[in-house]
N, C-alpha and C positions, 0 to 999 in steps of 0.2 A: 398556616402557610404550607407547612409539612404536608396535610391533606390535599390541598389543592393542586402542590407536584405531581404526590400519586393517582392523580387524578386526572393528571394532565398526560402522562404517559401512559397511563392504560390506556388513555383514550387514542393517544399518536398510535400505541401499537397494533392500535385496531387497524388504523390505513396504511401498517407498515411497510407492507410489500406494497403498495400502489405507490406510496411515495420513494422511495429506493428506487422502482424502477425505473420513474422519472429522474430521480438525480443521478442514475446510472445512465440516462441518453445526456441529460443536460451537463455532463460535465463530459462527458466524452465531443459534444460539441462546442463546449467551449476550447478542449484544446486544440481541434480540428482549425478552430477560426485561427488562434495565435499561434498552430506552426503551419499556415498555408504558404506554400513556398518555397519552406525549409527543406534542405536535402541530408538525408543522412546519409555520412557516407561507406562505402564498402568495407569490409575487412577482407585480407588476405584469408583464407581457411589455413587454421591452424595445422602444423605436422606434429601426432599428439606425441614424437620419438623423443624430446628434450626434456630436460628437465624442469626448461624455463614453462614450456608449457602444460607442465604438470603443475608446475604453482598457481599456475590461474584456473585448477580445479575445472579443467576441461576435461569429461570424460570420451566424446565424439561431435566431430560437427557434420550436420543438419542438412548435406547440401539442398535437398529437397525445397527446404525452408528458407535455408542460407541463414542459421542459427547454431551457435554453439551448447551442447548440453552439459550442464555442470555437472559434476561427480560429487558433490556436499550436500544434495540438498535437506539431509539432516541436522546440517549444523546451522547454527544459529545465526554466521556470520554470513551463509549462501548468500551470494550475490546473483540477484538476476535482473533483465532489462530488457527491450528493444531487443537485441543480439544476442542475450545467452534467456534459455528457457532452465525448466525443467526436464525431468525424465518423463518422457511419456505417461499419461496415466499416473502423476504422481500424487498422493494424500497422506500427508502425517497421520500417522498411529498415535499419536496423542493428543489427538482433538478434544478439549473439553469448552464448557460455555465459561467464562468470570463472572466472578459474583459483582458487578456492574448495574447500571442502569442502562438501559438496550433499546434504541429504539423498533428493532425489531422485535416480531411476537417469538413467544417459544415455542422452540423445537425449529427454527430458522437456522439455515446452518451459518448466515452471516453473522449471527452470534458467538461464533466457536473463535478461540485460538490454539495453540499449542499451549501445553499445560504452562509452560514456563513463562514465558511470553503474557498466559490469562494471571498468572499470579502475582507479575510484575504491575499488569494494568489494574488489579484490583488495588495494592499499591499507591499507586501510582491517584488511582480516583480517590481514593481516599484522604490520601494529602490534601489530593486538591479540595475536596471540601471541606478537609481542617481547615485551611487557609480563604474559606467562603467564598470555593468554585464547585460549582453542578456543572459536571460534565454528563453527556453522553454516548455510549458507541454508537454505533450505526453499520458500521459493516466490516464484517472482518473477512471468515475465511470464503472463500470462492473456487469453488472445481472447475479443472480444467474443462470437461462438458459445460458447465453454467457459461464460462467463458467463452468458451468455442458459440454457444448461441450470443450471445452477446456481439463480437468478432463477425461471425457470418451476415447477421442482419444488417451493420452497417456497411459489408463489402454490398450486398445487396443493393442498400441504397444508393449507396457512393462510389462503388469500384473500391477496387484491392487497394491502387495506388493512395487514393483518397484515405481510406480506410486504416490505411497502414502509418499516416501522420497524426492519430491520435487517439485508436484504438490498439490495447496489447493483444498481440496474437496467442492462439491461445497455449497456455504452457508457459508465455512469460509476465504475467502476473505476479505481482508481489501477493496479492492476496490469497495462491494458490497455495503459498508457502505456510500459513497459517500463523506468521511475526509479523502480520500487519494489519492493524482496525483505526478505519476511521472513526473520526469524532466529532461533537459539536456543543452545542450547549440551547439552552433557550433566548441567549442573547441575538443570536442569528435564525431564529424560527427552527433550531436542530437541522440547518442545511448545512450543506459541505460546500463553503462559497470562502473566497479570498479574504471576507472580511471578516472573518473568524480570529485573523490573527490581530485585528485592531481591537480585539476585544480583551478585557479584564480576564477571561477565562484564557481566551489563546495567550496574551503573553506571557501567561502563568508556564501553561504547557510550553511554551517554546525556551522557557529560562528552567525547566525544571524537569522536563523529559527525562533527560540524560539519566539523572539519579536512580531513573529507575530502568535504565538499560534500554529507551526509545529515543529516537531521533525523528527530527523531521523530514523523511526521505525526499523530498523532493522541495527546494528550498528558493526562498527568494532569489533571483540572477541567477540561478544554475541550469536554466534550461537548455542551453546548447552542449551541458555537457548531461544531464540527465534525461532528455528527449522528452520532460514533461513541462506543464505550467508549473508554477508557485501552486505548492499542495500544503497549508498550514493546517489543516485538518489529518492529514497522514502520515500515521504515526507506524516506526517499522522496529521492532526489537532485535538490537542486535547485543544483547549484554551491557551490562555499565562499564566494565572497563571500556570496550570498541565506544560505545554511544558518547562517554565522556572526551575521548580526546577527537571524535568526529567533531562534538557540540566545541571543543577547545577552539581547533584549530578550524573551523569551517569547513570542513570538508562532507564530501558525498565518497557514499561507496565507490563511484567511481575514481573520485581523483585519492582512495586511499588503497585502493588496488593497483592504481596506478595506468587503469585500459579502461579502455571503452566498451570490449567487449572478452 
């Protein structure tokens, strides 16, 4: 059996980048269909002179964009969205790959985490297959360039407005930040599809993340306040203290910052 895994992922890693790319349109159109409609709505631009807005790790806002940029984005807890991006051109200096099973090939950079972040998920997979779950990554970090072609092609397709309900602009990717890898298993064909979470491996990950400092960022019923679908495959490191009392009490980044943006 053992052989026949590795055997089964060499061979996935061979169509790795063909199949990513496709579940990078097919999930960006999935969310297109369920927030057609939806309005997100404006923020005031912050006045970065208070205090209070020094606490929401605002460094400048974006008018250009009408995006706020954080001032953390090395910390662990950096919160970004819809509304707040990165620093321009920004890439962790601690990029390494985990020792994981990956559905992509090596030397892919969607392999990478932050070293903290990949040491937690090594962790973390490991459990899970004490407890007899085969998980897989699938896609972690992403540059702001990768994004930005991402981004562009579907304004191309759709217009900005269109484009703008269920693709991240680029710079506000979680994945840019290098604490977030998708996942899957061979129970769902290794896709990043909803029904991951009805699975023996997903409700492992969803009762067991925390422990090891991940959450599931984007969560069942939270759409209106995280601007995304139900993402049971996307996993985001934000420490085990922060991820235990998010997994506690329900909450998203956002309702434990307390804004939206």
């Amino acid at each position: 059996m053992k052989v026949l895994w590795i055997g089964l992922i060499a061979l996935i890693s061979l169509i790795g980048c063909e199949v990513l790319e496709e579940t990078d349109i097919t999930r960006e159109a999935d969310f297109m269909e369920e927030k057609r409609g939806t309005v997100f709505h404006e923020k005031t631009p912050l006045s970065l002179s208070s205090d209070e807005d020094v606490d929401k790790n605002v460094a400048e806002y974006d008018e250009e964009n009408e995006l706020y940029v954080v001032s953390n984005p090395d910390e662990v807890d950096v919160y970004v969205n819809k509304k707040r991006r990165l620093p321009e051109g920004y890439e962790p200096d601690d990029l390494v790959a985990p020792d994981v099973e990956h559905l992509s090939p090596e030397g892919d950079n969607r392999r990478l985490l932050r070293e903290e972040a990949a040491d937690a998920l090594e962790d973390l997979f490991s459990e899970a297959l004490d407890a007899g779950h085969n998980l897989i990554a699938v896609s972690g970090y992403r540059s702001e360039d990768r994004q930005r072609t991402l981004y562009n092609s579907y304004v191309e397709q759709h217009g900005q407005e269109e484009a703008d309900r269920f693709s991240a602009r680029p710079g506000t990717s979680e994945h840019q930040t290098g604490l977030a890898m998708d996942i899957s298993a061979a129970s769902v064909s290794f896709g990043l599809e909803e029904a991951f979470s009805g699975t023996n491996e997903g409700e492992w990950v969803k009762d067991n993340a925390h422990h090891f400092g991940y959450v599931i960022r984007y969560p069942e019923g939270k759409t209106d306040i995280t601007g995304y679908v139900y993402e049971p495959w996307h996993l985001r490191y934000v420490g085990e203290e922060l991820a235990t009392h998010l997994y506690t009490e329900s909450l998203t980044l956002e309702e434990y910052f307390g804004y939206h943006y």
